[in-house]
N, C-alpha and C positions, 0 to 999 in steps of 0.2 A: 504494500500500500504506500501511498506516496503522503509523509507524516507532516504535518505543517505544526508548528512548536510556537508559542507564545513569544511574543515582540513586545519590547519594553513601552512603547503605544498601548498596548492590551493594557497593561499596569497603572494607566495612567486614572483613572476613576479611582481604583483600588488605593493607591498612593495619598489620594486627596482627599476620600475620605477616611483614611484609619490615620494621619499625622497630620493632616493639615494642607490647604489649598498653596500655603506656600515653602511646601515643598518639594523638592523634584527629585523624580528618580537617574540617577547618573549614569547604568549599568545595570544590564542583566544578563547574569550567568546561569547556565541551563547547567544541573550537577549532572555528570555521568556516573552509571550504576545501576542506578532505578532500571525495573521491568516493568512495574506496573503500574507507576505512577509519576508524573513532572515532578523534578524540584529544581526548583530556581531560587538561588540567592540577590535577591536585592538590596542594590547599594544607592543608599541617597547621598545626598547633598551637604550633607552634615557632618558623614563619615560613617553613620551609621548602616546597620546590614539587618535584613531581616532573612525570613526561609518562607516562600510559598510552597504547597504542596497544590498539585495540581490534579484531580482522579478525571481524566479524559480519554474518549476510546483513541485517540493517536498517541499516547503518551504509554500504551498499554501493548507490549510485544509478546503477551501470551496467546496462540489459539488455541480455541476452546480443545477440549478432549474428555471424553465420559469419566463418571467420578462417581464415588460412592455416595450415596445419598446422603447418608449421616456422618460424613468425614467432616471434622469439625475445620479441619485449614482447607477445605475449597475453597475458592473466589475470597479471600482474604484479602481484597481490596474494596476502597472506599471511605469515603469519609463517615457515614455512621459506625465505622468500624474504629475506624481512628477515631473520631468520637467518645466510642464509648470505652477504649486500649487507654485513653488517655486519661479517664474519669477513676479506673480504676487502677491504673499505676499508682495515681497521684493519693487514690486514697490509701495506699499499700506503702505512699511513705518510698518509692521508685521517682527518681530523677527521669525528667521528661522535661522536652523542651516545652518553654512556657507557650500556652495556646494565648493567640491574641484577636483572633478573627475564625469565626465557621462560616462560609456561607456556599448553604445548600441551594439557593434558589435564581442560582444565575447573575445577581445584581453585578455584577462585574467582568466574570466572564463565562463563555458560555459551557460551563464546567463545577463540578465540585471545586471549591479553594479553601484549604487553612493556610493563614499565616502564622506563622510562631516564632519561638527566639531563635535567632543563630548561635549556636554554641559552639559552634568553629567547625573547622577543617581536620581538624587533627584528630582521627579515628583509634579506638586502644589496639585495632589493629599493626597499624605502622608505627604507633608505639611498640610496642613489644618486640616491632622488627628493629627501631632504630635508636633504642632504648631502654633495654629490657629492666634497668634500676627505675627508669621514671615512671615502669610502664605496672613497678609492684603495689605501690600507695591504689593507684585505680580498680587493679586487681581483687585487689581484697575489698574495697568499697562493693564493687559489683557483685561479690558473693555475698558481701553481707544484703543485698538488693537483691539477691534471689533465693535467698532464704525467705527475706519476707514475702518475696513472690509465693513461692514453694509451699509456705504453711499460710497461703490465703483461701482457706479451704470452700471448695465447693457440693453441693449431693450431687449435682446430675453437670456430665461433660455439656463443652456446646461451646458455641462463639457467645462472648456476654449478652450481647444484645437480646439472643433466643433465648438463654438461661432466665434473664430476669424478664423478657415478657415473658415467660412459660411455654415459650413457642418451639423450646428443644425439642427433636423428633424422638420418639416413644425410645427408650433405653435398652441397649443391650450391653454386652462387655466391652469396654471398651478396646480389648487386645483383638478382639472380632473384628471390631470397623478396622483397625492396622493391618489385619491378614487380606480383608477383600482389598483395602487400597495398595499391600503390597503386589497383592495378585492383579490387580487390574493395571497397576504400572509394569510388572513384567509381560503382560500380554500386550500394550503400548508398545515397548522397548522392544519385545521381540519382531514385532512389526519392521522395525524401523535398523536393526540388525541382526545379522544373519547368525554369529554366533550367540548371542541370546537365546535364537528361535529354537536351535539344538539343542540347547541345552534346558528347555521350559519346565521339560518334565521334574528334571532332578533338581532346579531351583523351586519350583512350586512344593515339592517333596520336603524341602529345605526348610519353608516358612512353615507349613502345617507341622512338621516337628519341633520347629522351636516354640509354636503354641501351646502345645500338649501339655507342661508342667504350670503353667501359668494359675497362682489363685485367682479366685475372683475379688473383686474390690468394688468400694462404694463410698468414694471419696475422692475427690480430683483437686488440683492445686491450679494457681493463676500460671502458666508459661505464655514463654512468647512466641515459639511455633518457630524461628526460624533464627535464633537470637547466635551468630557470629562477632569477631572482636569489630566486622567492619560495619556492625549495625547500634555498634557502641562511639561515643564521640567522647572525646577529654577534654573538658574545658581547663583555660587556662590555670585553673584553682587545683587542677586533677579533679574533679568530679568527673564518673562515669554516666553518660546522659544515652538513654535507650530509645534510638530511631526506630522507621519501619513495626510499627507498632500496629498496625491494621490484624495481623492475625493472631493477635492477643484472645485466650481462652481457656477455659476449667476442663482440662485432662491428665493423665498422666504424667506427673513428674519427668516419668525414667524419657518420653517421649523429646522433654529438653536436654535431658543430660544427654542422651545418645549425641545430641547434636553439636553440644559444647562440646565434648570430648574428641568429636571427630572436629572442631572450629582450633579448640584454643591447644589440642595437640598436650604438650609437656606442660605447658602453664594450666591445666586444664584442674590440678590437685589443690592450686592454689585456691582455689573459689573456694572451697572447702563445702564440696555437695552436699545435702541431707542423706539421711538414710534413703537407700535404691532397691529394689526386687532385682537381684540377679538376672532371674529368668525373663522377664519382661521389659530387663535393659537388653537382654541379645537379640529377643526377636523384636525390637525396635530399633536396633544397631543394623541390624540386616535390611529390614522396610527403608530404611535411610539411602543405605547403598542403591537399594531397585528404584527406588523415589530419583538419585541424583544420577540414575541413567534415564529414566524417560523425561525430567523434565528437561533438563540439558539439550538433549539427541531433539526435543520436538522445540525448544525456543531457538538450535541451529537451525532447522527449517526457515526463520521466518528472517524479515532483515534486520535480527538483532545485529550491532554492529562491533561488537565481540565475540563473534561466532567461533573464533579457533578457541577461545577458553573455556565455552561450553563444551568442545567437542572433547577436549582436553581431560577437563572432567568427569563426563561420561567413562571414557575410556580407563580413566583410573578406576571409577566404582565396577567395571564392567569385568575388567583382571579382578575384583575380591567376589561378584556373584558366580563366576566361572571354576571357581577358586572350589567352592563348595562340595562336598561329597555326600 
């Protein structure tokens, strides 16, 4: 599709009324990263910067593809999502950039927009690459911010929004919905290459056994579904501030630990996790793996414009499901 991206003209209504008629925007930088949604930092006149978030269908490189009904991180974009990711970090006592503006109904432009604080450039990712002393103080802050994630206990899984209208779809185990969305990403992925497709059988064999020991449970914590060092920012103070917050939701713990573990690698001990179910961290370690080959293999289809890192990626997860006996 041919994507046309917001022009600091667009901003110009925007500008004048949340600071004032006389002042002007200098500069707009469009951040590279995002899949599913604009962010553009603006910079005024004053010196100062703020952060729009933009949820528009050209700003969005996912195509669609079948999903499980009740998988709680489908369509994890949006602003009532971000909405309401940001209502309950903040009551959890989670650092989030300050929200300064919602506006759902187009008065500016013709899209979902939050504006919020800038809280820099500097992710605890490329800390930790280029700093690993500066990058321990935020470290530890973060863990102690997901613990209090972690013990924000909920009865019933679901994206908040469903949980608290009551509108979550009827309950089953939660480790169930992981096995059809593992199974439904490997038949995705097998589609799309060819060793996969061979080897389907003895990977689908693979998930349904690491199910089998699993207890049941009836209690879910707050995660954030997709929570890496580059979806973390350090402000100048070292405070660790939590981006990409739209697929914020009451599931499974072990569901985020699998994913910090494979994100933060060796520093991953420092967070200092809660207690985990063994068994329900592997077969969510493996769903991971099948997950970050079909999303990858299907947003290189489209014209994301990092498509050899996607491919990149697939490939690595593809060597560990192949891996399996």
């Amino acid at each position: 599709m041919n994507r046309t991206f917001l022009q600091p003209d667009d901003f110009h209504d925007l500008v004048a009324d949340q600071f004032g008629a006389d002042r002007r925007l200098v500069a707009l930088d469009r951040l590279t990263g995002g899949t599913k949604k604009g962010v553009y930092r603006l910079r005024l006149d004053d010196q100062t910067t703020t952060i729009a978030y933009v949820w528009a269908p050209g700003e969005n490189y996912w195509p669609p593809s079948p999903t499980v009904p009740d998988d709680p991180f489908t369509d994890a974009s949006g602003a009532e999502l971000f909405a309401a990711g940001h209502a309950a970090l903040t009551a959890a006592d989670v650092r989030v950039p300050r929200l300064l503006m919602l506006d759902r109904d187009g008065r500016h432009v013709d899209a979902d927009i939050a504006l919020a604080e800038d809280a820099g450039a500097v992710t605890l990712e490329r800390l930790m690459g280029q700093d690993p002393a500066a990058a321990a103080a935020p470290l530890a802050a973060l863990g102690d911010a997901l613990r209090r994630m972690h013990t924000t206990i909920g009865t019933r899984y679901g994206k908040l929004a469903a949980v608290g209208n009551g509108d979550a779809p009827p309950q089953r185990r939660a480790e169930d919905v992981i096995v059809d969305r593992a199974l439904s990403h490997l038949h995705e992925a097998a589609g799309r290459d060819d060793r996969i497709a061979h080897a389907h059988d003895r990977i689908a064999a693979h998930v349904r056994h690491l199910r089998g020991p699993i207890p049941a449970r009836e209690t879910y914590g707050l995660v954030h579904g997709e929570l890496g060092p580059d979806h973390v920012l350090v402000t100048p103070d070292g405070e660790p501030v939590l981006i990409d917050i739209e697929g914020l939701t009451y599931f499974d713990v072990e569901w985020e630990h699998t994913f910090l573990h494979l994100r933060f690698g060796d520093a991953y001990p420092r967070l200092r996790p809660v207690d985990l179910d063994p068994h329900r961290l592997e077969l969510y370690r493996f769903a991971q793996v099948l997950s970050l080959i079909e999303g990858p293999l299907r947003i290189a289809d489209t014209d994301f414009p990092d498509r050899q890192r996607m491919l990149d990626l697939a490939e690595w997860n593809i060597a560990k499901a192949l891996a399996v006996r």
